[in-house]
N, C-alpha and C positions, 0 to 999 in steps of 0.2 A: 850142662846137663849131668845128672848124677846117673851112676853106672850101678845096679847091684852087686853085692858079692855073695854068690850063692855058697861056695867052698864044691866045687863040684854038684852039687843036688840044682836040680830048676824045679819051677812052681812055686804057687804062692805061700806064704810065710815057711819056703825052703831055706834051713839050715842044718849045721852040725853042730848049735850052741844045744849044750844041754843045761843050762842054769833055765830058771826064771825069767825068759828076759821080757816076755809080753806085761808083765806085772808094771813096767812104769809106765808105757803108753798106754797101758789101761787106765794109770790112776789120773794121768795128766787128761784123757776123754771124759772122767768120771768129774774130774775135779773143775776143769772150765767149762763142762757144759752145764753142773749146777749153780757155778757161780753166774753165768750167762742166765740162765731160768729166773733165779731169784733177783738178780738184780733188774731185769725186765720187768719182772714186776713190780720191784718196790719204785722203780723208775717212770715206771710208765704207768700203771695200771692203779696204785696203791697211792693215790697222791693226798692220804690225810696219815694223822698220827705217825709222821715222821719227826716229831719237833714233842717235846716232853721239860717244861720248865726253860734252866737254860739249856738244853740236849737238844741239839741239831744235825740230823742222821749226814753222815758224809756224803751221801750221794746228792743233796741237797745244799753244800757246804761251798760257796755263798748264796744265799736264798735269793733267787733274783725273779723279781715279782713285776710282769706287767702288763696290762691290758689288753696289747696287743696282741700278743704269746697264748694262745688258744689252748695249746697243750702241757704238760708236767713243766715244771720249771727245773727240775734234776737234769734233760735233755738238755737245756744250755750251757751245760759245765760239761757233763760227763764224757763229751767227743772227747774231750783233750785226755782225760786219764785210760779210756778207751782205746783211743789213738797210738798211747804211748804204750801201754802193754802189747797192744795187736801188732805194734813193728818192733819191739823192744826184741833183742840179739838173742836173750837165752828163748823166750817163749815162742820166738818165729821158729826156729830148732826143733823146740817141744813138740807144738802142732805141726809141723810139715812132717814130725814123725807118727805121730797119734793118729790122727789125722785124715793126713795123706798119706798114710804108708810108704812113704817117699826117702827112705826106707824106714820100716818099724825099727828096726834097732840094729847093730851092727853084725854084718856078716849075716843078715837075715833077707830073701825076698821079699820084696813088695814091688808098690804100683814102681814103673820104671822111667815113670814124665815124662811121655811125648807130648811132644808139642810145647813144652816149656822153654820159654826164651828168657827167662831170668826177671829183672827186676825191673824191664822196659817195659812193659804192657800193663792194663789195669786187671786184675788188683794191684800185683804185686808192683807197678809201679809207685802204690802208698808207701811202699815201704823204706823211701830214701826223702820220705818229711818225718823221718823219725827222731829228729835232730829239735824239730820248728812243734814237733809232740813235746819233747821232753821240757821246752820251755815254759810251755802253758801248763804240765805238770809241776813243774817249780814254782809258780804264779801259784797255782790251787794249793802248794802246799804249803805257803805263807797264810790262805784262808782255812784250812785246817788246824794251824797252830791256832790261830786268833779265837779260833770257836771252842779248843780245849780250853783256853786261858777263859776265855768268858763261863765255861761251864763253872769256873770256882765264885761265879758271881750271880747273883740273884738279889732279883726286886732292893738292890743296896745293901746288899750281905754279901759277905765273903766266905764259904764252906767249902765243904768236898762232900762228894756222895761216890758209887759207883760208876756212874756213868760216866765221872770226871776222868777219874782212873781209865777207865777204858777209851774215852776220846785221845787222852792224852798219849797210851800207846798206840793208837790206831795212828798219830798223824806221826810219832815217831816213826814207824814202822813204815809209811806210805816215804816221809819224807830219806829215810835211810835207802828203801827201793829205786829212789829217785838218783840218791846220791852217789850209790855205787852201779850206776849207768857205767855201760861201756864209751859211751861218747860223752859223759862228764871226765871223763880219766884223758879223753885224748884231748878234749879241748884245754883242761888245765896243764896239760905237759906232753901231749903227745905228738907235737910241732916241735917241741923244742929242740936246736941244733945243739947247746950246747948248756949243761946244767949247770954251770958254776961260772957264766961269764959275766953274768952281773947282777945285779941283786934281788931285779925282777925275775933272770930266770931260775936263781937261787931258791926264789918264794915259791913258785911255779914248778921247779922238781919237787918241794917239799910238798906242796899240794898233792903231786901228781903220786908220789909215793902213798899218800893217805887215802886219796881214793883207790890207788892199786890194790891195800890192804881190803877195803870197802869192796870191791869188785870181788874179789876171791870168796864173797859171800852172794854174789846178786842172786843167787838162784833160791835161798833158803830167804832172802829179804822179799824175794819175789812172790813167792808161795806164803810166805806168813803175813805178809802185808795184802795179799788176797782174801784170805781168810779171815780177816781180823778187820777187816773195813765190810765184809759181811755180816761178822757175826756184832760189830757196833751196830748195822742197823737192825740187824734183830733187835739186839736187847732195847734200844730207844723204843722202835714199836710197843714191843712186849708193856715195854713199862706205861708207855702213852694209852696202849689200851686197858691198863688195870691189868693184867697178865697175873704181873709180878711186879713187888715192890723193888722200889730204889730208897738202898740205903743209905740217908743223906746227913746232912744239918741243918738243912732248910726243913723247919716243921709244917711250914707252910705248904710245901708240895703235897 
């Protein structure tokens, strides 16, 4: 159970920090509640003009189409990248601060968690398949790459347009979020007893050093791969419905 630190002062959001410090858990309220809003609806609600040529909005990415499935086909994919942000290390931090006030920021009051028993009860019991998340996010981002590579092809032509460009970095960016996980770093080297005892675990610190580099950013891969797997499926929209042109080399589109 977490303790506040008031510095002397009680009540709520009691401190003696004189900076700015509400400023980030305002942006991180600001910033997952509209990426939460939009993506509900292009998920659920918005289920046409997600697809434009070869442009296939990621929330969509692999299109899984079938009779039975009554509702959005985006719902059968989306638990797993859903899953994998909602227990992922830095963003659990984020929101329990935003949030829950659990605490806003450091050395600041807030709410003081009674009745919190940790990671044994539901919800927060979700948060230890955050391991068996991150798997199905590595699966989905083998089908993100495939869908940028298919954007450079159309009806047996080989081009580039804008959207190519921009799938291309959206599954960079998903797939790099993915890969400087704090539990990609421990499974490749973070068992290890000894780094130089054989060749395998040779390979295995060498990995484990390059995701550590990787790690040292998850927070800025975190947020930019938010926002950029959002703003892909704007612009596919955009363009699907005549918005605004995509500029291609397919004359045909």
């Amino acid at each position: 159970m977490s303790h506040p630190v008031t510095l002397g002062k009680t009540g709520w959001f009691s401190t003696d920090r004189r900076d700015n410090w509400w400023i980030e858990p305002l942006l991180v309220v600001v910033g997952l509640s509209a990426f939460g809003v939009y993506s509900t609806l292009s998920a659920v609600f918005w289920q046409s003009h997600f697809e434009y040529g070869p442009y296939l909005s990621p929330f969509y990415e692999p299109l899984l189409l079938f009779n039975w499935w009554p509702f959005s086909p985006a719902l059968l994919i989306l638990w797993a990248p859903l899953g994998f942000r909602a227990t992922c290390y830095y963003y659990r931090g984020a929101y329990y601060k935003a949030f829950f006030m659990n605490p806003p920021a450091c050395a600041v009051t807030g709410q003081e968690g009674k009745g919190y028993t940790g990671e044994g009860k539901f919800p927060f019991v979700l948060m230890n398949f955050h391991r068996f998340f991150l798997i199905a996010a590595l699966f989905l981002n083998v089908f993100l790459w495939i869908g940028a590579i298919r954007s450079f092809w159309y009806e047996g032509s080989i081009g580039i347009g804008v959207g190519s460009v921009i799938m291309v970095i959206n599954a960079h960016l998903l797939m790099m979020y993915s890969l400087s996980c704090h539990s990609i770093r421990h499974f490749i080297g973070g068992r290890l007893d000894c780094f130089t005892c054989t060749a395998a675990s040779r390979t295995g610190h060498a990995g484990w050093k390059q995701t550590s580099k990787w790690n040292e950013h998850h927070k800025r891969f975190a947020w930019f791969s938010l926002v950029w797997v959002g703003l892909t499926d704007v612009y596919i929209r955009l363009v699907a419905h005549g918005i605004i042109p995509d500029l291609n080399t397919w004359s045909s589109l």
